[in-house]
N, C-alpha and C positions, 0 to 999 in steps of 0.2 A: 776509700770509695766515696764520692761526692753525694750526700742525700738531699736531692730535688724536692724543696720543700712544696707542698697545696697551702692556703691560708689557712693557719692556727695550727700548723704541724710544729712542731719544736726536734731540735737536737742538739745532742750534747756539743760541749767548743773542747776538742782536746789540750786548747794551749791556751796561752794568756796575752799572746803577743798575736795579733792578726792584720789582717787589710781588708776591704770591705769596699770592692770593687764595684760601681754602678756603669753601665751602658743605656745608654736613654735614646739616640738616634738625634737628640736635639737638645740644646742646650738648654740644661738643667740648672735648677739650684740645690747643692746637698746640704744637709746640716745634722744635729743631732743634739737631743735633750737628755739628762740625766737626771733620773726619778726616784722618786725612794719607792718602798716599797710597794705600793699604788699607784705611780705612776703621775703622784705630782711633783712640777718640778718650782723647787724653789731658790725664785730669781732666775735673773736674765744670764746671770756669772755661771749657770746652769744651762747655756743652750750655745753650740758650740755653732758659728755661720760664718760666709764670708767676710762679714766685719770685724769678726772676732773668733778666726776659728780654732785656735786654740784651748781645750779645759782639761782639767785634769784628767788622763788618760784617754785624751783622744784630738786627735787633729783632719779636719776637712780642709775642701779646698779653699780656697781664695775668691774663688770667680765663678761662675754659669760656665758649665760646659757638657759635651753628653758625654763625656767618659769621665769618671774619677775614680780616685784611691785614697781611703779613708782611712789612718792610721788609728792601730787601737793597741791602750796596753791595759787590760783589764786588773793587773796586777797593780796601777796608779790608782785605777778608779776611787776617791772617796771611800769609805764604807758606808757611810750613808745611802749609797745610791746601790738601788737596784738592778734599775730599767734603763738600759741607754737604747734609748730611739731613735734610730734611722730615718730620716726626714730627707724627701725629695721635692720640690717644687717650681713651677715656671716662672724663668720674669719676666712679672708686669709692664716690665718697658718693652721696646719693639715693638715689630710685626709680628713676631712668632705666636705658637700656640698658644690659645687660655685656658683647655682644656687635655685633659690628657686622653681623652678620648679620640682625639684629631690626633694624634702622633703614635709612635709602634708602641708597645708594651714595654716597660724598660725592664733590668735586669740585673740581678743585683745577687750577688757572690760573697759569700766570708772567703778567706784564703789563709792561709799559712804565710807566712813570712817569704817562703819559696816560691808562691803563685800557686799550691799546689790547694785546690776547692776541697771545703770544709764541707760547706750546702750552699746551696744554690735556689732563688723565689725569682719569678716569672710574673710580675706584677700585671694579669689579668681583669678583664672587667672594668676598669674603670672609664668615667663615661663623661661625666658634665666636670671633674674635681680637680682641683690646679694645685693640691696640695696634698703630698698620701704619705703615712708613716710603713716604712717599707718593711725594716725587720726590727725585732727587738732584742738584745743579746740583756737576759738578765737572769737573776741568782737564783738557785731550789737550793737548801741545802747545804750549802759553801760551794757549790758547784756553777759554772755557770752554762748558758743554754741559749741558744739562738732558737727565735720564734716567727715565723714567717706572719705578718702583720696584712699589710696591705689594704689599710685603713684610710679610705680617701675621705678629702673635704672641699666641698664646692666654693667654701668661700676663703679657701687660700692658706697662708701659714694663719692669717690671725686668729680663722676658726680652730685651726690646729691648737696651736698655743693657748690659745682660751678651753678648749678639752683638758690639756694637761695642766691647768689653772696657773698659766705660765703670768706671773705680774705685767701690768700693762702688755698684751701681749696685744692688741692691734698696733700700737707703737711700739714692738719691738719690728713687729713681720713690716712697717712699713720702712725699720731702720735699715732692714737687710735690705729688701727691694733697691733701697735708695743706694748700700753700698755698691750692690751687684751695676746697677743703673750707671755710677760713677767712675767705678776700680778704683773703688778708695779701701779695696779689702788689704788689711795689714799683712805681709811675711813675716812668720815666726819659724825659726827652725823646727823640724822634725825631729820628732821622739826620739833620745838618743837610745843607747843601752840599758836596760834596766838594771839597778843598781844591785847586791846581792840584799839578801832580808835582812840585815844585820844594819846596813846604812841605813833605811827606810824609813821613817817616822808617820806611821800607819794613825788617822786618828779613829775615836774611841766607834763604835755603829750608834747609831741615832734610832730610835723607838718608829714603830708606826703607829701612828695613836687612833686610827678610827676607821675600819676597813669597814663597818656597818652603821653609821653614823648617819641619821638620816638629815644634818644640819651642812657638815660640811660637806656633805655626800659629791661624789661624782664618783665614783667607784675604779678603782685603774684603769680603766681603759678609756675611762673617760669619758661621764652619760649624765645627764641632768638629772639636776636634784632630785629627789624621791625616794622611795622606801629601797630599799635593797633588793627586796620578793616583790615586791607591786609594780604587774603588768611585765613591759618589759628596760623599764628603767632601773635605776641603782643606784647606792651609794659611792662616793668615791670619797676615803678618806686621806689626811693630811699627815705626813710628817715632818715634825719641827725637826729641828737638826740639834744634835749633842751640845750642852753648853760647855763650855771652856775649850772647842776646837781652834785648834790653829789653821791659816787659811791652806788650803788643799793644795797638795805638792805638784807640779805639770807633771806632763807625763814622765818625764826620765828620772821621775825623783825627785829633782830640784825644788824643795819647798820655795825660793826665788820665783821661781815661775809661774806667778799668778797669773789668774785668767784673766781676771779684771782690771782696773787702773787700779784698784786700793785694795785694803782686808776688808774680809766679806764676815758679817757678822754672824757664826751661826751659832750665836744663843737662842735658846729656848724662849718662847714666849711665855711660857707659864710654870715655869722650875728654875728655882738657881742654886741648886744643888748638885751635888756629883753628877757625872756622866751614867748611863745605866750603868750595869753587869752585861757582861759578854753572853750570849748564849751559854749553855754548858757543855761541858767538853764534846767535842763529836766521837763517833761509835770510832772503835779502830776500821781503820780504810779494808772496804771491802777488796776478793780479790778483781786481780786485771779483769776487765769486760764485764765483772758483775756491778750493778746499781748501788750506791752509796746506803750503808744501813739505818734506818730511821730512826733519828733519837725527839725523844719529846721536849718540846719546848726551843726547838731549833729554827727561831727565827727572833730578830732584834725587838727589846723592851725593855721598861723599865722595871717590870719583875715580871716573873715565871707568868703569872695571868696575862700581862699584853703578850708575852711571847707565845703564849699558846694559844690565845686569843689570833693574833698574826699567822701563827701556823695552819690552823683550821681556815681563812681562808682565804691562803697559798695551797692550799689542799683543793677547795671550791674552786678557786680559778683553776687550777690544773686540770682537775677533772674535768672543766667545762669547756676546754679548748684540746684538750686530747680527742674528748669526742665529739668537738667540730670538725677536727679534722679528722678524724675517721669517718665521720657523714659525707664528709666533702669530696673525702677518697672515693667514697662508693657511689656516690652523685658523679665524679668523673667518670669512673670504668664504666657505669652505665650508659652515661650520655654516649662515651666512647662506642660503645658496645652497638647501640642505637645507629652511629653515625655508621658504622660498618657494616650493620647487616642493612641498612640502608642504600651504601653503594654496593655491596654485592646483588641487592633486588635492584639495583636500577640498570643494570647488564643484561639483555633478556635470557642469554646464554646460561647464567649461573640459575636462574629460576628450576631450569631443572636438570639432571644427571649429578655424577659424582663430583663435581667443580665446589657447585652451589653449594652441596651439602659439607662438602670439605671448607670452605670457607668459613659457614656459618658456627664450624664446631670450633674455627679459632678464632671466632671472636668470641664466643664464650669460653673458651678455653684462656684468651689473654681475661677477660673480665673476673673469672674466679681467679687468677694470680693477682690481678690488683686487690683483690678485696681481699684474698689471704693475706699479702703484703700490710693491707691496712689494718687488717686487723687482730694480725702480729703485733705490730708497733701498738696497739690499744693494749691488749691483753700485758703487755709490758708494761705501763704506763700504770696500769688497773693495780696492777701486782704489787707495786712498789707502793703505791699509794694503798693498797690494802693493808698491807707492812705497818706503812705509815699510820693510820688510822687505830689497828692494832695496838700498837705502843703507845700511842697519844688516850684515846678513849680510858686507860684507866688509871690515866692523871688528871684529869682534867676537874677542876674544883669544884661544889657543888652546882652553883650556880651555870654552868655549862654543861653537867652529871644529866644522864638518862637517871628517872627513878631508880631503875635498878640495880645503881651504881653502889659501892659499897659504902661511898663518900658519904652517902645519908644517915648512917647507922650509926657513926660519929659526927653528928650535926650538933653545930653550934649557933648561935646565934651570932653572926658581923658584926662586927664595931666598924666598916668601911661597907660602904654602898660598893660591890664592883662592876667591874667594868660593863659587862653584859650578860643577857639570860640568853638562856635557850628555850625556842620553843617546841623545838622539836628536830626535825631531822629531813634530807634530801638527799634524793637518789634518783637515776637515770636508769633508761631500761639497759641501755649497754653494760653497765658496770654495777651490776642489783646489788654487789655484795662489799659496795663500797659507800657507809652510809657518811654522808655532812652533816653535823650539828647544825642547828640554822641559828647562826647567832644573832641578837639583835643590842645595839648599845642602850645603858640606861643613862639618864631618865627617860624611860621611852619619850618619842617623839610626835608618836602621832595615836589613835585606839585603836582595839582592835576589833574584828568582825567574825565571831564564830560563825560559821554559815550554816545552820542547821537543812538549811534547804533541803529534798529529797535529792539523792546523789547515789552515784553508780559504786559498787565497790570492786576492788581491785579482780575478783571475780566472776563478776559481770553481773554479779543480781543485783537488787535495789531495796535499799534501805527506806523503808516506810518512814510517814512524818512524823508519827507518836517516838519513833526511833531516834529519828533524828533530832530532836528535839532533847531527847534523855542524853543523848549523847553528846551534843553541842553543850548541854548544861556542864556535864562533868566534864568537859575541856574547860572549859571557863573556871571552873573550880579548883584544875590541877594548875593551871598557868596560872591563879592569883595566888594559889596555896607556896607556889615557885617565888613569884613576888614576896611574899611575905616575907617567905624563907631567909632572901638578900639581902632584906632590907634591915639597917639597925633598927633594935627597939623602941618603939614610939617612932621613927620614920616614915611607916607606910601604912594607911588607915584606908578598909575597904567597906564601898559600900555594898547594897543588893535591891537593887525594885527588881519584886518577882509577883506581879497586879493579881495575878489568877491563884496564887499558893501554888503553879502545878510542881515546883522546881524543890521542895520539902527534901525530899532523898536525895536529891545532888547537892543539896547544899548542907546537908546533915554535917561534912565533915568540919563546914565553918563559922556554924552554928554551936552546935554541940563543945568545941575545943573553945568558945569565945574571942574567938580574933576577929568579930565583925565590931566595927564602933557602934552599932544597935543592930536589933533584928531584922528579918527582910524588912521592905516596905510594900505592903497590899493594897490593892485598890488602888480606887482613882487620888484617893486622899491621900496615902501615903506614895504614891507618886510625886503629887505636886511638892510635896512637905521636904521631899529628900533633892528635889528637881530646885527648888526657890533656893534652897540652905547649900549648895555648891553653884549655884548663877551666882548669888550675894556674894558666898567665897571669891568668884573669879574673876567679879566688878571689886570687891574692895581692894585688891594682888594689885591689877592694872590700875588702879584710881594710885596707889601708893609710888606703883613702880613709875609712873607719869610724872607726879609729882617729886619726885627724886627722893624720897623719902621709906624705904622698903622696910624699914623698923620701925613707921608708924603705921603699927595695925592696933587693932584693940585688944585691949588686956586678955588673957588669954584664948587668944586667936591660934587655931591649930595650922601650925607650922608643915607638916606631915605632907609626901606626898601621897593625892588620894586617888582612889579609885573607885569606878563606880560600872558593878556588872548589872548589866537590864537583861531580865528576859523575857523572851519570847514576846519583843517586840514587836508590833506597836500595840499590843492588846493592852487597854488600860490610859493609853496616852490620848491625849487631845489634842488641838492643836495648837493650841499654850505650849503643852507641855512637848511636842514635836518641836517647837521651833527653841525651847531652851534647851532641848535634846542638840539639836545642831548648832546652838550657839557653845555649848560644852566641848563639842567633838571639834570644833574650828579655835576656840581663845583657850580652852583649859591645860590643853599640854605645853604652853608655853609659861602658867603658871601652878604647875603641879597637879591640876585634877585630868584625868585619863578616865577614857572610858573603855568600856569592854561589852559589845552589844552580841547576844546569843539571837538569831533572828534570820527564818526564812523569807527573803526579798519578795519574793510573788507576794506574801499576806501584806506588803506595803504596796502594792499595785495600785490602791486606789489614791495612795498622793502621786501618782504619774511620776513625774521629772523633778518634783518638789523636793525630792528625797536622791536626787543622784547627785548632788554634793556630800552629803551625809556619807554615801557608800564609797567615793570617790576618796575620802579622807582617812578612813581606816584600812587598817592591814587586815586582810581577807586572809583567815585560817578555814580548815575544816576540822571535823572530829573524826574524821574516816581519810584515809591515804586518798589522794585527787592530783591529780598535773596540772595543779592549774601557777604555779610559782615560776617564777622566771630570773634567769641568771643576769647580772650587770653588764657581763663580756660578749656575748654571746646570743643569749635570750631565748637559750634551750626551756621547753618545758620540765621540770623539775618534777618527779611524787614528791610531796610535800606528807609526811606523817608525823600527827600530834604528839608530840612528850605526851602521857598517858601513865599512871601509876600500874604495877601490874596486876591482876588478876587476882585477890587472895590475901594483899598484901598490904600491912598498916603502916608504911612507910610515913605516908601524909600524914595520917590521924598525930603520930608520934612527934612529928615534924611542926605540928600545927600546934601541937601543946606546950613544946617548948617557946614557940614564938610566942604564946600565951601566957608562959610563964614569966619568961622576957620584960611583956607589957606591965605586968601586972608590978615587979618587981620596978621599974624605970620610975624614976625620980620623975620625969618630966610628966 
């Protein structure tokens, strides 16, 4: 039975060999990228067009036309690649359309080898855009999965390609234009048989190295740089390709069959060491029509922390696009729902007797089948990924661990920085009982912003500012106490201006254990003192690093990255010490000082606008569960709730004296 995708529905692909049928009503350009697991694609030998439409497991057409059939053998594809993306767009030569707004809706089919529909997407909506990624057929699990996309771009393939951080991608989309323009597109035969697994020479999967990265960031789907949770932009990270591959076999097998004129180099830029480890074995095969069973650590890396690091979130993007399109489901049947009892009132017949009223009950009657239907398929979705989260959450290493994970109880002090913290956890009202770690990559990237501000609780009552204020402190306290924790010995040195002393009890735990490099700093004087001595730090870093010279700092000069909690700011500062407040939070994380500000935004009301760079540049937590985070794909509101020790519990205390005994012991 064919399932009629809405944008961001996904279904399973039962085979590995398919066709990928497009109707457009006008002549079309198709193509298609191959992505890893974020959906960057690396190199042009990665985008499959009429000048070259040929790549490893998959072949388009030659030329602009409105109907095509796109060959696909999923079972060639790389392993590297995740995400193959279906790409449709108009050519820029002729009369024809510029916009796909002026032409019908086009339409786009997976099929079987028989003709016989997989699923089927209805490329609705678009309006000004001459360029739209139609579907996406990519991995969960060893499994693969068609995604109904329908991601337009006004400014053609090059914005496209520049999304998927495609190299020089204004001069590739200008190369296709030009082949399309000419018929200078090459014939290459079509995919033959796939060969059995035994001839095959499979190469090794390639790592995804930074799905929260706020450097490389563009986050899969493809969104400008910025934080990952901040507003509604995101990270998008990169992965390098396996080193020592061989170049990728065409579709039938034939390692002979390159894509490209030459061998494609897919070394590593930064390892020239083995290839990773595979995943670990997968769960024995669920049965017929049941969901594949969740094993942790099931997604590619170069050990168990990137892969589970990767996992969590292929989790977050699933969750985030299952319940797009369950919204989207129920935003149809509604609108539907509307459009009907709309022409049955515009009859004046049906307004009354038994006509009208038998009408109106089947439009509500088809409205709750759609939304059953949809939110069937969620409650599916929920399920598995609850499974999924289940098995994952009590492997997960400390540095990713909920305090009340057992992983603490045997803490140790790192000899390796990893990969990423966690600051806490995201959840959506649809799916309450499926929580995301919220990961963020180290060395962080940018500060953060406890918001103590007064603020609604999940509730509905309100938390007072004497509250919020206690409580913003002890976030700050557990997420530096988390830092610590990751960081090797003599690696991570934390400051504290706390100007008023009110912060004494929240800060008791790191205080008392000795992991601060000196006591708070009070008042206006130990404001400045702590404010001058990390500015000097972060002019002498860039005075060296300018100079080409990074090891000529002065005799011992702390190497360490630092950090520096203020609260309950701006009580205490000046505006000296305001403006080296913002010169920290803008040059410091690019040479290891990071800030962490606990501070309600109204008590900075009186520097007006002075201060919305300031706020603009940190990552915005709260100490109390809030929606205010937003996804990369999507840009669902998110509850966002604090990692928080629990109740009763010396987890920290214990945690923070090891770190302290760590220190004290370190040669350095």
């Amino acid at each position: 039975m064919t399932a009629e995708l809405t944008r961001g529905q996904n279904h399973p692909l039962p085979r590995a060999r398919l066709e990928i049928r497009v109707s457009a009503g006008t002549p079309v350009v198709a193509g298609a990228t191959l992505g890893d697991e974020n959906g960057k694609v690396h190199g042009a030998e990665r985008v499959a067009h009429p000048g070259t439409p040929t790549v490893p497991g998959l072949e388009v057409s030659r030329q602009a036309a409105a109907d095509h059939r796109l060959a696909v053998d999923l079972d060639a594809v790389p392993d590297a690649v995740h995400r193959v993306s279906v790409l449709l767009a108009l050519p820029s030569a002729g009369q024809g359309p510029a916009r796909f707004g002026a032409v019908a809706a086009p339409f786009v089919a997976v099929t079987g080898l028989d003709g016989e529909e997989v699923a089927s997407f209805t490329l609705t909506g678009l309006e000004a855009e001459s360029a739209v990624v139609a579907l996406e057929l990519y991995r969960r699990q060893g499994a693969w999965k068609v995604r109904a996309v329908g991601q337009g771009y006004a400014g053609g393939l090059a914005e496209l390609f520049t999304d998927q951080d495609v190299p020089e991608a204004r001069r590739l989309a200008g190369d296709i234009q030009d082949a399309v323009a000419r018929g200078l597109a090459r014939s290459v035969p079509a995919p033959g048989a796939r060969a059995s697994d035994g001839d095959r020479s499979r190469p090794a999967a390639a790592p995804a190295h930074d799905p929260g990265s706020t450097a490389a960031q563009a986050a899969g789907a493809g969104v400008p740089s910025a934080s990952p949770y901040d507003g509604r932009t995101a990270p998008g990270p990169q992965t390098p390709e396996a080193p020592g591959q061989q170049p990728c076999p065409g579709p039938a097998g034939d390692s002979s069959a390159a894509a490209g004129d030459g061998p494609v180099d897919y070394s590593h830029p930064r390892r020239q060491h083995a290839a990773p480890p595979p995943p670990p074995p997968a769960a024995p095969p669920a049965a017929p029509g049941q969901p594949a069973r969740p094993v942790a650590g099931d997604a590619t890396g170069w050990s168990l922390e990137e892969r589970l690091y990767n996992q969590v979130w292929g989790m977050f993007e699933d969750l985030a696009r299952t319940t797009a399109a369950y919204r989207s489901a129920v935003d149809f049947a509604d609108s539907r729902r509307e459009k009907e009892l709309d022409q049955v009132l515009a009859d004046p017949r049906n307004r009354i007797g038994g006509q009208g009223d038998a009408a109106r009950e089947a439009a509500h009657a088809r409205y709750e089948q759609l939304v059953s239907q949809a939110r069937q398929a969620l409650d599916r979705d929920v399920a598995q990924l609850a499974a999924e989260a289940e098995v994952v959450e009590p492997v997960l290493p400390a540095a990713y661990a909920r305090w009340d994970n057992p992983v603490w109880h045997a803490y140790r002090v790192p000899m390796e920085i990893p990969m990423a913290l966690r600051l806490g956890d995201l959840h959506l009202s649809e799916a309450d009982r499926v929580r995301i770690p919220m990961l963020v990559r180290l060395p962080l990237e940018r500060g953060l912003w406890i918001d103590s501000g007064r603020a609604a609780s999940l509730d509905g009552s309100l938390t007072d500012a004497h509250e919020m204020r206690r409580l913003g402190l002890e976030a700050a306290v557990a997420h530096a106490a988390r830092l610590l924790a990751v960081y090797p010995a003599g690696e991570f040195t934390v400051h504290v201006i706390d100007p008023a002393g009110s912060g004494t009890r929240a800060l008791a735990p790191l205080v008392e254990t000795g992991v601060l490099a000196a006591p708070p700093a009070l008042g206006a004087a130990g404001t400045a003192d702590v404010l001058a001595r990390l500015t000097e730090r972060v002019d002498l870093v860039q005075m060296a690093l300018r100079a080409g010279a990074p090891d000529a700092l002065p005799p011992g000069f702390d190497t360490s990255q630092q950090l520096l909690i203020v609260n309950e700011f701006p009580h205490g500062f000046d505006d000296r010490a305001v403006n080296q407040l913002r010169y920290l939070a803008d040059e410091g994380p690019a040479v290891g000082v990071h800030l962490m500000l606990v501070a309600d935004r109204e008590d900075c009301a009186a520097y007006g606008p002075l201060l919305d760079p300031l706020w603009r540049s940190l990552l915005r937590l709260t100490p109390v569960a809030d929606d205010h985070l937003a996804d990369p794909w999507v840009g669902h509101a998110w509850t966002y709730e604090p990692s928080l020790v629990p109740s009763g519990s010396d987890v920290l205390r214990q945690v923070l004296a090891r770190v302290a005994a760590a220190r004290r012991s370190w040669p350095g």
